[in-house]
C-alpha positions in Angstrom: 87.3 42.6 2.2 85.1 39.2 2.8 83.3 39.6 6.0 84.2 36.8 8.6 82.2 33.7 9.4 80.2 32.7 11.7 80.0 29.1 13.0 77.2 28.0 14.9 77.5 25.8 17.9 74.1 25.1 18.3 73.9 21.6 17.3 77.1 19.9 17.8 76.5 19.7 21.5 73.1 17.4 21.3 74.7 14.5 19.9 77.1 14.3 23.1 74.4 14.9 25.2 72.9 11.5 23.4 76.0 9.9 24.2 76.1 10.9 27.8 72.5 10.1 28.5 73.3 6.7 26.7 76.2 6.3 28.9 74.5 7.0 32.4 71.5 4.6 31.5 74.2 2.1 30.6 76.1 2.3 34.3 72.6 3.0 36.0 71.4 -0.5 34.7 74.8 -2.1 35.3 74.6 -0.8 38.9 71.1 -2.4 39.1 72.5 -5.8 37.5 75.2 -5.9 40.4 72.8 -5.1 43.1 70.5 -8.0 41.9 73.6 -10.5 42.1 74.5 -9.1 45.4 70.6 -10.2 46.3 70.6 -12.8 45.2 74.2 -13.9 46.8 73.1 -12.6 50.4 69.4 -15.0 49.8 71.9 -17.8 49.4 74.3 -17.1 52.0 71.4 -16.9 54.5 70.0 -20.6 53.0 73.3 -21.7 53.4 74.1 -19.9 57.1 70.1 -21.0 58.2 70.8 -24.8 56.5 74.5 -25.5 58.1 72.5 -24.6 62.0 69.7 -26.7 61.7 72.0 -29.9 60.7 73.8 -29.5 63.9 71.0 -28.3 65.9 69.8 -31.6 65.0 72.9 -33.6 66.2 72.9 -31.2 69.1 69.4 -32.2 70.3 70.5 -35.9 69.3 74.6 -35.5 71.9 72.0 -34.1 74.6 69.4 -37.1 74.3 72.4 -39.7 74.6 73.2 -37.7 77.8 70.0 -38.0 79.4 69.7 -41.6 78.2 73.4 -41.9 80.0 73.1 -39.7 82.8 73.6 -42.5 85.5 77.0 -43.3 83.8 79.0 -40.8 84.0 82.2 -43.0 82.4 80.2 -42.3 79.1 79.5 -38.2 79.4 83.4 -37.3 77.8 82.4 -39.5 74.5 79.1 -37.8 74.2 80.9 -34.1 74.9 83.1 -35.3 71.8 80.6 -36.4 69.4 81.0 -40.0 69.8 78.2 -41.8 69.7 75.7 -39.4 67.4 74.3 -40.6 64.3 75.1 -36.8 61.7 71.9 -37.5 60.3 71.3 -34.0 60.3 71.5 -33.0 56.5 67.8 -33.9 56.3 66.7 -31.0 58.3 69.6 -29.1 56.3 67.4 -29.3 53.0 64.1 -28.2 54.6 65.8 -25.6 55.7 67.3 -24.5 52.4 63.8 -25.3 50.3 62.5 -22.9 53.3 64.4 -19.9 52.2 64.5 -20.4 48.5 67.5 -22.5 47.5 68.2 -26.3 47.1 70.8 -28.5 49.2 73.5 -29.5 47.1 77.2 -31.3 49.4 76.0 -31.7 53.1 79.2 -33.1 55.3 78.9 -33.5 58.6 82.6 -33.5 60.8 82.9 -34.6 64.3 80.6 -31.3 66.0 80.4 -30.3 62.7 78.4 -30.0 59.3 79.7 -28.2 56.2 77.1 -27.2 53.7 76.5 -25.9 50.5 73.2 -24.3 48.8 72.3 -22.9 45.3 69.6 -21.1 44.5 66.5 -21.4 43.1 65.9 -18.5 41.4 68.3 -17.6 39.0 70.4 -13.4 38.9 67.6 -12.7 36.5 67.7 -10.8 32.8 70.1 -7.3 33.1 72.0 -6.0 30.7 75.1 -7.9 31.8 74.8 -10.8 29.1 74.9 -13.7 30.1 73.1 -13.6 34.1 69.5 -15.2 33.3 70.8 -18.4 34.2 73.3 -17.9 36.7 71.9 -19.0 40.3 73.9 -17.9 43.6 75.7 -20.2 45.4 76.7 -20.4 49.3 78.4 -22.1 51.4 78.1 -22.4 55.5 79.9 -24.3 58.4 77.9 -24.4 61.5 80.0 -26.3 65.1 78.9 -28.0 67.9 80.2 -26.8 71.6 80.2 -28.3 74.4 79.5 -25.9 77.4 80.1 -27.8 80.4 82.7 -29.7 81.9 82.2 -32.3 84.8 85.0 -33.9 87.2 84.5 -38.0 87.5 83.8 -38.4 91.4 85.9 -40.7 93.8 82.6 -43.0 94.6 80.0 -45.0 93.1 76.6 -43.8 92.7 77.4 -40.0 93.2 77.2 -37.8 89.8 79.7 -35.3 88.7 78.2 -31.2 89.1 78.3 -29.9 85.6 80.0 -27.0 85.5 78.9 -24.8 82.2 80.3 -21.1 80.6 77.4 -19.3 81.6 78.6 -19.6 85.0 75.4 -22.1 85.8 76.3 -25.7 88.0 73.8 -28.4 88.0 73.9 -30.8 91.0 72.4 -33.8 89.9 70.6 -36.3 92.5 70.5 -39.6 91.1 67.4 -40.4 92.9 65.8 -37.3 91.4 66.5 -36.3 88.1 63.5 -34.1 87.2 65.6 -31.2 86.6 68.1 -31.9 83.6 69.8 -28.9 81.8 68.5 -28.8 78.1 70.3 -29.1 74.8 70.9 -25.5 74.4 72.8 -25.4 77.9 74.8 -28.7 77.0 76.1 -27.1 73.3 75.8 -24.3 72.1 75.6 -24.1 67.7 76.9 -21.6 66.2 78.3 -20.3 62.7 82.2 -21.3 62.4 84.1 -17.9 61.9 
């Protein structure tokens, strides 16, 4: 009789170890790869967000001068709550805004109480070992609105201003003969993101 074998286990299990180190370090830098995209994406959605608000804050502050320049005529307050009458040169301050958080302006389109913009930026994903992401830079896009906050009833006389009525619940009686104290841009229009 031939006395059994014996097989030793030993060894065969370091070569899946290996494997499975391999494989974790693989998913671990993947995982690192995505977060840096994801960085990256949010740094350009913020360019983009910060960008899109400062175009229209710009218009905003340009609606409430026309008002103040106007405030005597009241015929001419409606156009200037509707955008009429602004210039939408805003896209300017748009790309300072953008070069502020890292990214470059690219389309800039400003609506009626609006502007549309798009950023990309200017650092790129960065090496990983997803091929292919050195070069890739993030791109955003943002939409910011103008609106109006007050409303105003045309009076019955001449020479008598309309009270501005605005959402915060604030009126502003405004005395021809002294107009010292004019609400602001901010409590004219409010900016804001579009949803």
């Amino acid at each position: 009789m031939t006395p059994p074998r014996s097989y030793s286990d030993a060894g065969q299990a370091f070569p899946i170890y290996i494997i499975v180190v391999a494989g974790l370090l693989f998913l671990a830098f993947a995982y690192f790869a995505v977060g840096q995209a994801a960085v990256n994406r949010n740094g350009a959605q913020t360019a983009a967000d910060a960008a899109a608000l400062a175009a229209a804050q710009e218009t905003r502050d340009q609606l409430a001068g026309l008002w103040v320049d106007d405030v005597l005529d009241p015929t001419k307050w409606d156009d200037i709550f509707h955008g009429v009458g602004a210039v939408y040169d805003g896209c300017d301050r748009a790309g300072l805004l953008a070069a502020q958080n890292d990214a470059k302006l690219g389309p800039c389109d400003p609506g009626v109480l609006s502007y549309t913009v798009g950023v990309t930026t200017n650092k790129p994903v960065g090496d990983s070992v997803v091929p292919g992401t050195e070069g890739i830079h993030s791109e955003a896009s943002a939409t910011a609105v103008i609106e109006r906050l007050c409303s105003f009833e045309l009076p019955g006389e001449d020479g008598v201003l309309p009270q501005l009525t605005c959402k915060d619940g604030k009126t502003w009686d405004l005395n021809p003969d002294d107009l010292t104290d004019l609400p602001e841009p901010q409590d004219l229009f409010d900016v804001h993101l579009a949803e």
